[in-house]
C-alpha positions as a printed NumPy array, in Angstrom:
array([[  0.   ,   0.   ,   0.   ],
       [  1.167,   3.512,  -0.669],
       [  0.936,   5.843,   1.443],
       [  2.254,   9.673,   1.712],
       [  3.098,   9.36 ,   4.456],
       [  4.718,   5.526,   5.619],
       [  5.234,   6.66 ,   9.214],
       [  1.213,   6.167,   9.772],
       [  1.987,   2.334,   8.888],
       [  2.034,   0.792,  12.317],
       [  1.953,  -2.459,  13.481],
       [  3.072,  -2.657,  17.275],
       [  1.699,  -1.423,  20.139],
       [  1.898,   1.793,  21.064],
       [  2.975,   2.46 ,  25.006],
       [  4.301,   5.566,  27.247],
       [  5.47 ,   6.919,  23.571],
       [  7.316,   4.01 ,  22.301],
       [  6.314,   1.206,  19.726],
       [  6.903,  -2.075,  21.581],
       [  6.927,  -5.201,  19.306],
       [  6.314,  -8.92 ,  20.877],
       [  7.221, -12.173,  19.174],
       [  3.757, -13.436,  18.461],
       [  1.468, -11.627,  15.608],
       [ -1.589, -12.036,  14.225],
       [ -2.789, -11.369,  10.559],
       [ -5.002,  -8.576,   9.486],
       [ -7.495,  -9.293,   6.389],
       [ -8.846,  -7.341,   3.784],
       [-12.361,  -7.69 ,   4.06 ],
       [-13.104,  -6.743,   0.469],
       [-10.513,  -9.744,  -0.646],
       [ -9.59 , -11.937,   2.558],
       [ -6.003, -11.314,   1.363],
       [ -3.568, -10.714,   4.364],
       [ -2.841,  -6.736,   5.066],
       [ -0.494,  -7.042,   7.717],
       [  0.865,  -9.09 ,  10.654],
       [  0.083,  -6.964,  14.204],
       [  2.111,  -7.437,  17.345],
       [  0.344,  -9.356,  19.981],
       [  0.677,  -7.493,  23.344],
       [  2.45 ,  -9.116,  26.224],
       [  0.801,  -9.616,  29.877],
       [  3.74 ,  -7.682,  31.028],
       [  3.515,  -4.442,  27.811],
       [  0.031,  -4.367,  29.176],
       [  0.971,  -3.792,  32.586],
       [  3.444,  -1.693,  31.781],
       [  1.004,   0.439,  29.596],
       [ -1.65 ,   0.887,  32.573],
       [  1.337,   1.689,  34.947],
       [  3.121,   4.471,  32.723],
       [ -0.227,   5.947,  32.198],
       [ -0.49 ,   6.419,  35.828],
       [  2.973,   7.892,  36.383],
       [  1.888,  10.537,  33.352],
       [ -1.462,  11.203,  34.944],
       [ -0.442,  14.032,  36.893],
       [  2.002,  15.933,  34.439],
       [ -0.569,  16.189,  32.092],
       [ -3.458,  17.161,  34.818],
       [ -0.992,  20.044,  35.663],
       [ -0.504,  21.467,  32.686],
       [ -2.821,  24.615,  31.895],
       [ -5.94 ,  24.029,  30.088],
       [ -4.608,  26.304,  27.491],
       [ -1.539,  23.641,  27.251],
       [ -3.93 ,  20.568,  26.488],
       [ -5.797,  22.462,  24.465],
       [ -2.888,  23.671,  21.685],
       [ -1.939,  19.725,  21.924],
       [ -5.377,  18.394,  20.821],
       [ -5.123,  21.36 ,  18.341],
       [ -2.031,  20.147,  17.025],
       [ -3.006,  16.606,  16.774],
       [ -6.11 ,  17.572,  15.439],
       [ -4.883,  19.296,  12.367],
       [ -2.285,  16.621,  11.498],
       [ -5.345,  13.994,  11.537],
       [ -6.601,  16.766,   9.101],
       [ -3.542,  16.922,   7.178],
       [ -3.344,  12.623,   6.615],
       [ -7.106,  12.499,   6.192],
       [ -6.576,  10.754,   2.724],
       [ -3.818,   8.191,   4.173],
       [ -6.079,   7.262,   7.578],
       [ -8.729,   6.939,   5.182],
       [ -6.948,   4.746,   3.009],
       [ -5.819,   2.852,   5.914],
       [ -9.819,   2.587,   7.212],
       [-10.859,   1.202,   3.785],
       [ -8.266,  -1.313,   3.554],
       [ -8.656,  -2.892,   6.453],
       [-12.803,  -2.266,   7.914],
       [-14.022,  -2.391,   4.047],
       [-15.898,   1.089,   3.646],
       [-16.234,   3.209,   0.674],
       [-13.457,   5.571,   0.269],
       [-15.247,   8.735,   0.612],
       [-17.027,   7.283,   3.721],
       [-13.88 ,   6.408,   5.006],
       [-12.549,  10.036,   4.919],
       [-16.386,  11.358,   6.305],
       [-15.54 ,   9.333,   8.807],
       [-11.675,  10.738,   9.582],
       [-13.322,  14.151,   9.112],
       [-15.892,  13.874,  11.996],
       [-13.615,  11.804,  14.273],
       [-11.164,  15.075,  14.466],
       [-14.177,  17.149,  14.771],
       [-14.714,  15.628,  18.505],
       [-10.796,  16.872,  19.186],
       [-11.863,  20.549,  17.8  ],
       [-14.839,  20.427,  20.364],
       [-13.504,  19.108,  23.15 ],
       [ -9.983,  21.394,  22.733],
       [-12.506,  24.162,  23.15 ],
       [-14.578,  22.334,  26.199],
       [-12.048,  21.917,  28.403],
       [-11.714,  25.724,  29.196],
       [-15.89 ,  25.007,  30.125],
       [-14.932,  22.482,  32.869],
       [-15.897,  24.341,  35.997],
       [-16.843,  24.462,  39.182],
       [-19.186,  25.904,  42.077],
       [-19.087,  28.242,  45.67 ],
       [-21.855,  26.961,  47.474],
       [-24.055,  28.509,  49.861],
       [-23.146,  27.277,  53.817],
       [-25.406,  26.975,  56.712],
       [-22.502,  27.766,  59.257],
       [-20.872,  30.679,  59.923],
       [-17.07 ,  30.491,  59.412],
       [-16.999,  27.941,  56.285],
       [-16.732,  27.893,  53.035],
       [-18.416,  25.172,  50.323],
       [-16.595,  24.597,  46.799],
       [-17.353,  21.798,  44.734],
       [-14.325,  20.675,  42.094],
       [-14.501,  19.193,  38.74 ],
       [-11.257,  16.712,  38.708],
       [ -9.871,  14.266,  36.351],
       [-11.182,  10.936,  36.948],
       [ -7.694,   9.159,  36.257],
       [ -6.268,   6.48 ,  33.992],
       [ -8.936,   5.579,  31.402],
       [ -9.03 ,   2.569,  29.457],
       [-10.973,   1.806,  26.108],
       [-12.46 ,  -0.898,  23.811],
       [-13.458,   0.099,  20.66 ],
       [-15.361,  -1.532,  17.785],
       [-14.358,  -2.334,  14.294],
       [-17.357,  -0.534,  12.295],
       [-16.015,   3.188,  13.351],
       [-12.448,   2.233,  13.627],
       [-11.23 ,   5.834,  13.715],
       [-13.857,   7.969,  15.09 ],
       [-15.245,   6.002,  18.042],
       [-11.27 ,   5.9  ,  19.191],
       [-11.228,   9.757,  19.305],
       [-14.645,  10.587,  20.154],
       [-13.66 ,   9.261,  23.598],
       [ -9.583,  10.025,  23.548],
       [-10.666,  13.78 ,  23.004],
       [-12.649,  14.031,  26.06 ],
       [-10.674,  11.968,  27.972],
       [ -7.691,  13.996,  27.289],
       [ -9.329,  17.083,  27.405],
       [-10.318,  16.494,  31.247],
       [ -6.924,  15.554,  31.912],
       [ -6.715,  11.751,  31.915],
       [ -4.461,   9.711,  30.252],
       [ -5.945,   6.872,  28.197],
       [ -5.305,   3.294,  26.628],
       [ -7.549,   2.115,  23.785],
       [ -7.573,  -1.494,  22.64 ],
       [ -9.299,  -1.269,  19.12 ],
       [-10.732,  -4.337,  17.476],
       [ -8.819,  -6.851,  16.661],
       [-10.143,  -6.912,  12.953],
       [ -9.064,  -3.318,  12.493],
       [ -6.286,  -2.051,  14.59 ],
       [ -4.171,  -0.172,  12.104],
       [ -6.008,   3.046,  12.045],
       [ -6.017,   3.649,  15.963],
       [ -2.117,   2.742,  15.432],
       [ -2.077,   5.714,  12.862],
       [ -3.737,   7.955,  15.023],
       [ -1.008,   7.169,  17.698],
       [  1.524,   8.189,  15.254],
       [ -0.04 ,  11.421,  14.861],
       [ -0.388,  12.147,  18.518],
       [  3.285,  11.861,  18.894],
       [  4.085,  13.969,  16.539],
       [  1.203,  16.635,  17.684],
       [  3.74 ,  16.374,  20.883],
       [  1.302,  14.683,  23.288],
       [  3.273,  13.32 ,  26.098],
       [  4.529,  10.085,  26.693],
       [  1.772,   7.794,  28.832],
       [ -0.906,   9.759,  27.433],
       [ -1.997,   8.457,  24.406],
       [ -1.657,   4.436,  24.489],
       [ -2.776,   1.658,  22.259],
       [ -2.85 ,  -1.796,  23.152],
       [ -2.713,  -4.997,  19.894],
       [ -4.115,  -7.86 ,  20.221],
       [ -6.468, -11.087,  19.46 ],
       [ -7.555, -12.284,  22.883],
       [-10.095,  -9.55 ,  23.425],
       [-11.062, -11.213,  26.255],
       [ -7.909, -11.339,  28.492],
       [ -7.228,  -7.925,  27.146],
       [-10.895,  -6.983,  28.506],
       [-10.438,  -8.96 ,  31.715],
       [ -7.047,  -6.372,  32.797],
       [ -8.559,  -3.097,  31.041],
       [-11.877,  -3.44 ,  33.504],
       [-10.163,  -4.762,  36.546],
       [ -7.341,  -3.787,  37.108],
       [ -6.941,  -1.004,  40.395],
       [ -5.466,   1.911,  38.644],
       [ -7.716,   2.012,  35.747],
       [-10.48 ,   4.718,  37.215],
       [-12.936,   4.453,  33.999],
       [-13.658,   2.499,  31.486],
       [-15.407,   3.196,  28.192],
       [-16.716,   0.99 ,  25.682],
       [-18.46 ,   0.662,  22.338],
       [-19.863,  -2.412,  20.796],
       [-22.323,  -5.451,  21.279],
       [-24.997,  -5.439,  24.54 ],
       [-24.083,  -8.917,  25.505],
       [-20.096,  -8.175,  25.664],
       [-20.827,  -4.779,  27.44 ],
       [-22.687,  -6.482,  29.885],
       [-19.303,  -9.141,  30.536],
       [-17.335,  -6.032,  31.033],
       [-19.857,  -4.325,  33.286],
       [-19.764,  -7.181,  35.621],
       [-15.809,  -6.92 ,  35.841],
       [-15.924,  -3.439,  36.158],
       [-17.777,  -4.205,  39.331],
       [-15.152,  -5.487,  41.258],
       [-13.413,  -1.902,  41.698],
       [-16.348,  -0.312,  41.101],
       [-15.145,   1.804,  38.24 ],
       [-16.914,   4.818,  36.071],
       [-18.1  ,   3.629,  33.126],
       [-19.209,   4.349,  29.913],
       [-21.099,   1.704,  27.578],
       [-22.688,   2.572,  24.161],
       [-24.21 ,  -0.823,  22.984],
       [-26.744,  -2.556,  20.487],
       [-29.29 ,  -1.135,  19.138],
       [-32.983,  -1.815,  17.008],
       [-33.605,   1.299,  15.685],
       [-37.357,   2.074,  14.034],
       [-37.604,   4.363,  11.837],
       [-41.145,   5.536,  11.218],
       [-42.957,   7.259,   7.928],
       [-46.226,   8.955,   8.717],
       [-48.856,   9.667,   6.103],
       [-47.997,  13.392,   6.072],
       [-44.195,  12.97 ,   5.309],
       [-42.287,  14.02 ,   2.388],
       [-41.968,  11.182,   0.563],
       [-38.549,  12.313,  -0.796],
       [-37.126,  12.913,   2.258],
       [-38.185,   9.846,   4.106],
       [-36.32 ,   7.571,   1.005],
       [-33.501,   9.656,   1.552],
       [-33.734,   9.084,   5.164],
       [-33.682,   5.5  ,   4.794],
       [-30.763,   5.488,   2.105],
       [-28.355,   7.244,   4.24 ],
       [-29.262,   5.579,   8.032],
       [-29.679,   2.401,   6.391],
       [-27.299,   1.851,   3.711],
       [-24.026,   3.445,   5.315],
       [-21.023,   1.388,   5.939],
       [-23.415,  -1.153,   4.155],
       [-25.853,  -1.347,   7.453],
       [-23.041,  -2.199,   9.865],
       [-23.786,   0.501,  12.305],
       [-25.537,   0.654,  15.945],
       [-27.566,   3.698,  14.576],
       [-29.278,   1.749,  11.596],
       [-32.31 ,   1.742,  10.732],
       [-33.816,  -1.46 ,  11.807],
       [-37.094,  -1.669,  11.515],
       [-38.785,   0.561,   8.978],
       [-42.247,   1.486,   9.286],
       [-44.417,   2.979,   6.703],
       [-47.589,   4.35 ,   6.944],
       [-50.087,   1.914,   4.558],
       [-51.241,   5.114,   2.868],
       [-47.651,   5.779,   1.535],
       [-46.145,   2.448,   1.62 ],
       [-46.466,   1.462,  -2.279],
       [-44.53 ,   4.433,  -3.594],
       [-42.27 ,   4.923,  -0.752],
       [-41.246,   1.169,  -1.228],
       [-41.705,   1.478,  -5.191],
       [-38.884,   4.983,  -4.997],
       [-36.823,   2.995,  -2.598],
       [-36.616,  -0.552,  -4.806],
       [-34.927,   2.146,  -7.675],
       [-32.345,   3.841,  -5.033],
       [-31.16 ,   0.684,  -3.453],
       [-31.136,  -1.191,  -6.896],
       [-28.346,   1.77 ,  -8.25 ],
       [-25.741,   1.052,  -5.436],
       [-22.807,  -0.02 ,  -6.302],
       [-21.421,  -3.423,  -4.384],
       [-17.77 ,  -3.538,  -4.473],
       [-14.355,  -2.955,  -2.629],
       [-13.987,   0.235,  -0.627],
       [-11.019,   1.54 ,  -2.875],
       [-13.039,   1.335,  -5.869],
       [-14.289,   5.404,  -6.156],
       [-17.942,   4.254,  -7.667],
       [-18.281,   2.285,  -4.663],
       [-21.937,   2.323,  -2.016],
       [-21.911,  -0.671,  -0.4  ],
       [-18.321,  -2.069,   0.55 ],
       [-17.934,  -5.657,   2.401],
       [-19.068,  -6.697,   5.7  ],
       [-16.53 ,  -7.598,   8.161],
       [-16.19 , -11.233,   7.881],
       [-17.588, -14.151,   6.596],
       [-19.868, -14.656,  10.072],
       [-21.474, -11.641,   9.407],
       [-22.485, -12.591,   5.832],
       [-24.036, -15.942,   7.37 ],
       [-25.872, -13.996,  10.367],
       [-27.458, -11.629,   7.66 ],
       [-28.146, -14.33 ,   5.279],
       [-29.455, -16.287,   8.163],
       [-31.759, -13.464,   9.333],
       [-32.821, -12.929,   5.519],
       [-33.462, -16.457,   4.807],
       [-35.368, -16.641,   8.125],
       [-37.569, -14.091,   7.397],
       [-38.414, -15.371,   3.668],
       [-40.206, -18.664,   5.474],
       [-42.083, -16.835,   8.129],
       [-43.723, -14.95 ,   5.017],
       [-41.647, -11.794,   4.065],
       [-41.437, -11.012,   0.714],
       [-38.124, -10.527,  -1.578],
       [-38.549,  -6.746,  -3.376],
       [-34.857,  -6.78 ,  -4.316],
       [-31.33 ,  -8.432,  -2.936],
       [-31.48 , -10.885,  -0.678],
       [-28.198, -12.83 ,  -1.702],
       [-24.679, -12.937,  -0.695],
       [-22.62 , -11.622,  -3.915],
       [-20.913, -14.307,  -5.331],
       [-16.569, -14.522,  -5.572],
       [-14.211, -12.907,  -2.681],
       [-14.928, -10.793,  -0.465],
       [-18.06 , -10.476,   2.49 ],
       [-20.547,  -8.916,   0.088],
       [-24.25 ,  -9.095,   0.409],
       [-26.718,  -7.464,  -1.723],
       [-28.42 ,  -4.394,  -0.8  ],
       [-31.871,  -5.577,  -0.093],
       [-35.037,  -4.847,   0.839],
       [-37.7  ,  -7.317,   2.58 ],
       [-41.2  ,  -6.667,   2.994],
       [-44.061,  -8.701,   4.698],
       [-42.261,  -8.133,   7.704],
       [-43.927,  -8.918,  11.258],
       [-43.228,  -8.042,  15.16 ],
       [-42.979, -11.956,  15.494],
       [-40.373, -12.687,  13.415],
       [-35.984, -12.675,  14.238],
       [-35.428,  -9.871,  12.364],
       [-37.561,  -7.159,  13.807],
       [-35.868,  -8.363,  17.376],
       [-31.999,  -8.353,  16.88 ],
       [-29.786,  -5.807,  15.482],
       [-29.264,  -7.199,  11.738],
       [-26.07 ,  -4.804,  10.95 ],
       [-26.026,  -5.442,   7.585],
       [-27.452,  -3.648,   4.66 ],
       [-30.809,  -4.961,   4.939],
       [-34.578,  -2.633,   5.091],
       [-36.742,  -4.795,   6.409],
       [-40.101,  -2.667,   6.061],
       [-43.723,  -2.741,   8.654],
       [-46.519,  -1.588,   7.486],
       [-48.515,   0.488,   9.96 ],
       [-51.719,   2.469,  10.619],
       [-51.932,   4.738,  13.248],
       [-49.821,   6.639,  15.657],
       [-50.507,   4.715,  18.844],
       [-49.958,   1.196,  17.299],
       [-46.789,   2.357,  15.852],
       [-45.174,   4.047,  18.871],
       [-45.929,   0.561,  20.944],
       [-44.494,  -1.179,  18.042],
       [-41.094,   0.818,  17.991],
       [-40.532,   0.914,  21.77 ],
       [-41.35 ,  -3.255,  21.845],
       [-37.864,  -3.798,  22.248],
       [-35.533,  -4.062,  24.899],
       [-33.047,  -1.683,  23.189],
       [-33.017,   1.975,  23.574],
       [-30.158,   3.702,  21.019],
       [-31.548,   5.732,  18.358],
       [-35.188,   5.927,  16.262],
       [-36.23 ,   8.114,  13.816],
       [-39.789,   9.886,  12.662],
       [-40.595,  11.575,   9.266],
       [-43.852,  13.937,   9.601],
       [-44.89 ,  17.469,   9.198],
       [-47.285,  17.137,  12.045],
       [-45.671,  19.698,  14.93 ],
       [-48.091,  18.627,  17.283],
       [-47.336,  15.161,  16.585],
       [-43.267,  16.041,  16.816],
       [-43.532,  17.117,  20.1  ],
       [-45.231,  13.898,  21.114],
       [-42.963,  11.27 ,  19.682],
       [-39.743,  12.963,  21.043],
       [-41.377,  12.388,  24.417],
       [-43.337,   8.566,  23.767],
       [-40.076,   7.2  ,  21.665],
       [-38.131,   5.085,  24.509],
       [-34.521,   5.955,  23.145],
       [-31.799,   8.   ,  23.806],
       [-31.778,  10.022,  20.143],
       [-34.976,  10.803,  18.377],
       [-33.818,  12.242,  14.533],
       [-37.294,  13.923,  13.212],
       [-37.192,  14.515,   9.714],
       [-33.454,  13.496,   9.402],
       [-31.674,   9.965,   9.141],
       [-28.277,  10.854,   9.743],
       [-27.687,  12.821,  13.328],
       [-24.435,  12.304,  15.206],
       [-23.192,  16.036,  16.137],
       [-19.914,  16.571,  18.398],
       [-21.917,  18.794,  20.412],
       [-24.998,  16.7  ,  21.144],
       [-25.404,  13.808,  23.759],
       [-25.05 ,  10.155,  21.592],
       [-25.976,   7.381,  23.98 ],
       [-28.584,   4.848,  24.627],
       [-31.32 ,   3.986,  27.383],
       [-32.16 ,   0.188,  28.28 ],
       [-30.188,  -1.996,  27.484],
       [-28.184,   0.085,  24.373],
       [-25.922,   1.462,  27.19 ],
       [-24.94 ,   4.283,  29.81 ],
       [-23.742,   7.517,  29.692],
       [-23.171,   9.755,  26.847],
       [-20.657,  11.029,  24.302],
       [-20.423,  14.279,  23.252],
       [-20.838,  17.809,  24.065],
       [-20.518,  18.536,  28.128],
       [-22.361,  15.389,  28.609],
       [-19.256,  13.701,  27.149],
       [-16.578,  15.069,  29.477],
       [-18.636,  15.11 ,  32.487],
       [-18.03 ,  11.271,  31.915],
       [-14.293,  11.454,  32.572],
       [-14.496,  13.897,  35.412],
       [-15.487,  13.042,  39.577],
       [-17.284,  15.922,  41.837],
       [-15.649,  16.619,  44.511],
       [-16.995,  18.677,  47.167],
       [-14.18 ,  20.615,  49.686],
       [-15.673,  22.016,  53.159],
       [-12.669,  24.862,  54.289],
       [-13.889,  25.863,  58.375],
       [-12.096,  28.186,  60.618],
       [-12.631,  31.307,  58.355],
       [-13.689,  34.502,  60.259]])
């Protein structure tokens, strides 16, 4: 692969500002081809201790410095992310799968979080409270939680890294990420870039390696890690939960999700297919934010499903690095089977076929863009996540059956509602059970908006003040003998 610039090439570890290699590796594959990218260090029991421990030892160096200090750091780093945004997107696409031009989106609104959070960290602040004793004085302090550690999925393998890094660093923690193991190159990049942005040493860490699980088991439990911050399936975040119970540590979990995305009669029809195509169809379905279930009003349903059949029938399946590209690969080959499954599941309870419905033929994890009708509340596929690029379409009649229908899940991330009804607005962003209601839009991440989940899609939020109030502890000082 050529890159301008071969320093972001990494394949080690990256620890208290060194790259630390280990005798065992592990091969990365190009989901588009299966071919082998690149052979990553596995990280030692002892590199990992020694990343947790160096993080603590730079923990109070960097809480010292001025906020004005961290802040012209994350600058820094954020503008050589900027700068490489065609190589980390290059990187992204080689190894997750995505369409170029997604790929660099996604670089884009990854450095995005470090411009916010540069700027919120001269917000953090504090409070003089009122006493009810003569002779005292109340404060109450906003402090640095401590050492931070991360896991990170592989759909969003650059800008769920930095989303949290920014406000982590921003607080003034120090932080270790352990990406994916099916796409670690790009956080590996980004470490390259912090170093040179002149972050210190023990700030910015990334730990390699294939046994997520013993990786997880030391990231959650281990007594100098304060918080702990992760993105990715409901059933792992609850393993890591539990383990974070031992030390009772801060955490931070943004899981699963079944999102519905509703179409009332009074929608513009336009808008609502374009809706669809861009929560749907991105990063060919393979995001927590998806549209899930998709349900159309029965006196719109034929043309919304008739204008949707022609969008999804001109994408474009094929490898990321391919510039006419829509829909790149999925992951692996286990994710082709659980979509197929789900697909093939739904066909014999009774859905129907409009287009797709097949895994593309040759190398690579393709599946067809595809779009099922016929679909019902009883079947798999309107109850798990299907995180593949998939509309499975409901058709509905009235507002009350539909709300009960898209809160009839035990997930809580995101939903969506097309309607020009204001009255009707105002009463689905208060009836939908989820953390993000997007009215009249399909795509609605924002650096300076709360993205989290209720139930069991997670806790706590990322971004704006919501996001760095996760990495900072109240503390509340009592001073007596004045006066």
């Amino acid at each position: 692969m050529q890159l301008n610039n071969s320093a972001l090439w990494k394949t080690c570890s990256f620890i208290n500002g060194e790259w630390v290699v280990s005798d065992s590796t592990y091969q990365i594959k190009n989901p588009a081809n299966q071919e082998v990218i690149a052979d990553v260090c596995e990280i030692t029991s002892s590199q990992l201790e020694q990343a947790i421990t160096t993080a603590q030892v730079a923990l109070k160096p960097w809480q010292d410095k001025t906020v004005d200090e961290r802040a012209a750091l994350l600058r820094s780093w954020e503008q050589l992310i900027l700068n490489n945004r065609e190589d980390l997107a290059a990187i992204m696409t080689l190894e997750q799968g995505k369409p170029g031009s997604e790929a660099v989106g996604e670089v884009v609104y990854g450095a995005k979080y470090i411009e916010w959070y540069a700027e919120e960290a001269r917000r953090i602040n504090g409070a003089v409270l009122p006493v009810n004793q003569s002779g005292r004085r109340a404060l109450v302090l906003s402090r640095p939680v401590g050492v931070v550690t991360a896991i990170t999925p592989w759909n969003f393998p650059g800008a769920m890294i930095l989303r949290k890094a920014a406000a982590a660093l921003a607080a003034g923690c120090c932080f270790i990420v352990k990406p994916s193991e099916l796409t670690p190159l790009s956080a590996l990049a980004l470490a390259e870039l912090s170093h040179k942005a002149g972050i210190p040493a023990g700030v910015f860490n990334v730990v390699t390696g294939s046994n997520a699980q013993a990786i997880g088991e030391v990231l959650t439990m281990h007594p100098l890690v304060a918080k702990f911050s992760f993105t990715g399936s409901t059933p792992v975040g609850k393993k890591l939960l539990s383990q974070c119970a031992f030390t009772v540590k801060k955490t931070s979990m943004e899981l699963g999700g079944n999102a519905p995305f509703i179409a009332f009669e009074d929608a513009d029809i336009s808008a609502v297919v374009k809706g669809i195509m861009g929560s749907k169809f991105r990063n060919a379905g393979q995001t927590c934010v998806c549209a899930n279930r998709i349900f159309i009003h029965k006196s719109i349903f034929d043309e919304v499903v008739s204008l949707l059949k022609d969008k999804v029938e001109s994408l474009i399946v094929g490898p990321g690095s391919r510039p006419d590209t829509h829909i790149g690969p999925l992951i692996n080959s286990e994710a082709v089977e659980k979509v197929e499954g789900l697909v093939n599941l739904a066909i014999k309870d009774g859905a129907r076929i409009v287009t797709g419905g097949k895994r593309v033929k040759g190398e690579g994890h393709f599946f067809q863009p595809t779009i099922l009708t016929g679909i019902t509340p009883e079947m798999e596929i309107f109850n798990r996540e299907i995180f593949g690029p998939v509309a499975s379409i409901i058709v509905f009649d009235n507002e009350q059956e539909v709300i009960q229908l898209a809160n009839q899940t035990p997930f809580g991330l995101c939903s969506y509602a097309y309607t020009q009804n204001a009255t009707r607005i105002w009463r689905l962003s208060e009836a939908l059970d989820f953390g993000m209601v997007g009215i009249n839009e399909g795509v609605l991440s924002n650096p300076s908006a709360p993205f989290g989940g209720v139930k069991e899609s997670g806790l706590g939020r990322e971004g704006g003040s919501w996001g760095i109030n996760e990495y900072l502890e109240t503390r509340y000082v009592c001073i007596g003998g004045i006066g």
